[in-house]
C-alpha positions as MATLAB code, in Angstrom:
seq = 'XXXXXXXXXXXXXXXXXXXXXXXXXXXXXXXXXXXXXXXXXXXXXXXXXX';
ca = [
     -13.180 -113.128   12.456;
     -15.454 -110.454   12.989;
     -14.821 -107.753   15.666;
     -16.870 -109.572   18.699;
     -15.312 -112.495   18.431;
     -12.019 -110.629   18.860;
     -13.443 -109.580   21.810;
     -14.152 -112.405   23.670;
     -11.240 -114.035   22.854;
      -9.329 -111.040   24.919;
     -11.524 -111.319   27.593;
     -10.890 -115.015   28.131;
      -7.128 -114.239   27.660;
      -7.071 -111.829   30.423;
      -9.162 -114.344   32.871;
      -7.402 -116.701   31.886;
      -3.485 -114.885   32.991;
      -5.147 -114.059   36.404;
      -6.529 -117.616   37.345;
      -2.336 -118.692   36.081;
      -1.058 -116.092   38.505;
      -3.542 -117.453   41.536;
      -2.149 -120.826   41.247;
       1.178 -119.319   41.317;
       0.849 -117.833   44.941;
      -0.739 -120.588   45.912;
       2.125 -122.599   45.110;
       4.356 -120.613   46.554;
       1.922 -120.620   49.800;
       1.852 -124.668   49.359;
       5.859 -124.991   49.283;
       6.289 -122.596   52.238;
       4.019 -125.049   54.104;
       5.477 -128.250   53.482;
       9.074 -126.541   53.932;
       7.927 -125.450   57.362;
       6.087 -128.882   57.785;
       9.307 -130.537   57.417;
      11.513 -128.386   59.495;
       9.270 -129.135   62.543;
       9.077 -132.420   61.955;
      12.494 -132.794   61.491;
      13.210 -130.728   64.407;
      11.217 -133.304   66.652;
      12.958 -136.441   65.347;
      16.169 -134.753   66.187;
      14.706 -134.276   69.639;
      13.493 -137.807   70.151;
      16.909 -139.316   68.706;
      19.255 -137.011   71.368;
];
């Protein structure tokens, strides 16, 4: 392979860890969501059934 294509290849690598480490907080963000989702909902049901 010749030196450029080297190159690019890092480049995409390195875009490539960030975009993985994005959709890492987001999941993070998406599970702290539902958890809190389902602790208020929960919390209501509780209140409707006593």
């Amino acid at each position: 392979m010749s030196e450029e294509t080297l190159e690019l290849d890092e480049e995409f690598l390195e875009e490539e860890e960030e975009e993985e480490e994005e959709s890492r907080d987001w999941g993070k963000i998406g599970i702290a969501m539902l958890f809190f989702l389902v602790v208020i909902i929960g919390y209501y049901i509780v209140q409707a059934l006593f």
